[in-house]
mmCIF file of the C-alpha atoms, coordinates in Angstrom:
data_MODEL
# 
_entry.id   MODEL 
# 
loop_
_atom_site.group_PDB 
_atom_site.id 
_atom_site.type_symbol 
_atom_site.label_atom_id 
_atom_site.label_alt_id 
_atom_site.label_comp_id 
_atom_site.label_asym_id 
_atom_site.label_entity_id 
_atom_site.label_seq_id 
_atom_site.pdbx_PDB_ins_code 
_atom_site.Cartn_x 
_atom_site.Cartn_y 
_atom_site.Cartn_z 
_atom_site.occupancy 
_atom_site.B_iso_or_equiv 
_atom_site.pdbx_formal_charge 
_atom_site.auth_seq_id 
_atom_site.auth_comp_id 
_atom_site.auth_asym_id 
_atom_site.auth_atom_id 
_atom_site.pdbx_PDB_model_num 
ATOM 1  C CA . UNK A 1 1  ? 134.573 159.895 6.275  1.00 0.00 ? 1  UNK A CA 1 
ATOM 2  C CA . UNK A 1 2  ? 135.355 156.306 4.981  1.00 0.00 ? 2  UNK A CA 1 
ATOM 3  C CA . UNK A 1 3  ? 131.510 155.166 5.538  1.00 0.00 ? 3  UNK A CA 1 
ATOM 4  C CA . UNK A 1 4  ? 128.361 156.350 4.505  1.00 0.00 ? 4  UNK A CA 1 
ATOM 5  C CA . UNK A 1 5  ? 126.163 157.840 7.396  1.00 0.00 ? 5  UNK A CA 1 
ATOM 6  C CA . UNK A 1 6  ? 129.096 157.012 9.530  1.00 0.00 ? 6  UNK A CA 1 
ATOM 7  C CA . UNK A 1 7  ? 128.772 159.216 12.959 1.00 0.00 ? 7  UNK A CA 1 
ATOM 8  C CA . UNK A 1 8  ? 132.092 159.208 14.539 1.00 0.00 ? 8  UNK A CA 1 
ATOM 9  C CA . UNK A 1 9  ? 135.401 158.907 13.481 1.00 0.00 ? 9  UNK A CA 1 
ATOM 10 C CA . UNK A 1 10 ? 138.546 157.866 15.788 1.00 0.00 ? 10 UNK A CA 1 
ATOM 11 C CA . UNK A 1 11 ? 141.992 159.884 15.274 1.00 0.00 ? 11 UNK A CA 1 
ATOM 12 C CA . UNK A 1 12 ? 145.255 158.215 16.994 1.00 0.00 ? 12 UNK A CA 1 
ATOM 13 C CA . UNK A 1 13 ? 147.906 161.421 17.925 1.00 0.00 ? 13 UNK A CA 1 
ATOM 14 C CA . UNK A 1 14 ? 151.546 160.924 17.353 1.00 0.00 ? 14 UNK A CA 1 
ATOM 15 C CA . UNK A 1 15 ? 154.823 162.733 18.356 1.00 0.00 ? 15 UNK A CA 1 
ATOM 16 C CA . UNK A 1 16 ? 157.537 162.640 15.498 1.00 0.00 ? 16 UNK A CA 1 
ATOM 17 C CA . UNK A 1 17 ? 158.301 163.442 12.025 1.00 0.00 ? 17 UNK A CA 1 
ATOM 18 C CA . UNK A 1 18 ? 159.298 159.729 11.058 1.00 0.00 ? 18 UNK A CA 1 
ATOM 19 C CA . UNK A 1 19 ? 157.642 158.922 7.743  1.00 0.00 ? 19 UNK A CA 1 
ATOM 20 C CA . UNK A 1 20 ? 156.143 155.598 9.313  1.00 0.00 ? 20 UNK A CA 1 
ATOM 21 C CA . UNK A 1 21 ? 153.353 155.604 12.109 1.00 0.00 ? 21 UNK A CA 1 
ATOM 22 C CA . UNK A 1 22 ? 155.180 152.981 13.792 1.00 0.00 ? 22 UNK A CA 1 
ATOM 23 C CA . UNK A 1 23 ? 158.022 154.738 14.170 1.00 0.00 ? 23 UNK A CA 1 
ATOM 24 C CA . UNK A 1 24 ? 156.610 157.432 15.696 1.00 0.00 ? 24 UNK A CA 1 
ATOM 25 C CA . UNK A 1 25 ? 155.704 158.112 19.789 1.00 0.00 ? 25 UNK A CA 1 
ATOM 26 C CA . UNK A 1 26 ? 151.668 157.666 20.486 1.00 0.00 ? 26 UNK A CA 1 
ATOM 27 C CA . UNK A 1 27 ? 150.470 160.205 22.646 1.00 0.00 ? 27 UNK A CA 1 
ATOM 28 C CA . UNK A 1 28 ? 146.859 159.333 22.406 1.00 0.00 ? 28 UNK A CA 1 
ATOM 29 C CA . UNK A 1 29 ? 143.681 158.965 20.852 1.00 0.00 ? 29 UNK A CA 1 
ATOM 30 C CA . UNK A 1 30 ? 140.223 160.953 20.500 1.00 0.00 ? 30 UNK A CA 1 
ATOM 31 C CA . UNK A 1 31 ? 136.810 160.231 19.283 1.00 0.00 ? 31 UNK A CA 1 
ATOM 32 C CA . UNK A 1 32 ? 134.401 163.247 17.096 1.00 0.00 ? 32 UNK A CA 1 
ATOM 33 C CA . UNK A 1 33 ? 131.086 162.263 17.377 1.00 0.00 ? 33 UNK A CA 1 
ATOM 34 C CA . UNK A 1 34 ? 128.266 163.936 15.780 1.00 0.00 ? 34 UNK A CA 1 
ATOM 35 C CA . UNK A 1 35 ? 128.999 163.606 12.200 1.00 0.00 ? 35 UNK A CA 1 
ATOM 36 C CA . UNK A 1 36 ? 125.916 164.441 10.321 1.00 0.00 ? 36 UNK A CA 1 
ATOM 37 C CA . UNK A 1 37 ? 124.668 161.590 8.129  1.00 0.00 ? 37 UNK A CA 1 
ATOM 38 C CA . UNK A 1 38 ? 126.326 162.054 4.707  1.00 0.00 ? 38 UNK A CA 1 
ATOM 39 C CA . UNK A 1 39 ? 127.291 159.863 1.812  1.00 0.00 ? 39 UNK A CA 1 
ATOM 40 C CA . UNK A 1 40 ? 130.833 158.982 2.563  1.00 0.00 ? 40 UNK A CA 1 
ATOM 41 C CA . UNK A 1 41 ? 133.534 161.640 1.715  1.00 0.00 ? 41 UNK A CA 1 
ATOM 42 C CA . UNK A 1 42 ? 131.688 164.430 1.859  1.00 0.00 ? 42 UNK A CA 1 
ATOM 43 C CA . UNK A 1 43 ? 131.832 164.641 5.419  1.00 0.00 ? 43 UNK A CA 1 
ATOM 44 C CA . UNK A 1 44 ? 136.077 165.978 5.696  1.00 0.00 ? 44 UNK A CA 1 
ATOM 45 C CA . UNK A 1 45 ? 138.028 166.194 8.794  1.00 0.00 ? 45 UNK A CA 1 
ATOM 46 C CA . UNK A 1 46 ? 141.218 168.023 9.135  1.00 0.00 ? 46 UNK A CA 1 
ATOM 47 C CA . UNK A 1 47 ? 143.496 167.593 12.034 1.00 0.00 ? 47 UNK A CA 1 
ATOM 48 C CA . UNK A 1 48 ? 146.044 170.215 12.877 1.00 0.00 ? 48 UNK A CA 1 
ATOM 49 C CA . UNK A 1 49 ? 148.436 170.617 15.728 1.00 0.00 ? 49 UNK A CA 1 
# 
């Protein structure tokens, strides 16, 4: 996590293999909630599709 105690965290999906965001398709976006209080960083998400 980027915060300390933060609880959620927002993750943006994209389609492509373009080495910029921008240039890539947005399919969407999610929210994880429930992140247990933590200094930040020590809470670590990992996305895979």
């Amino acid at each position: 996590t980027a915060d300390d105690n933060q609880p959620s965290v927002a993750i943006q999906v994209f389609q492509g293999e373009r080495e910029f965001t921008r240039d890539n398709k947005p399919l969407g976006t999610f929210e994880l909630t429930g992140i247990a209080p933590a200094p930040r960083g020590i809470p670590q998400i990992e996305v895979t599709f």
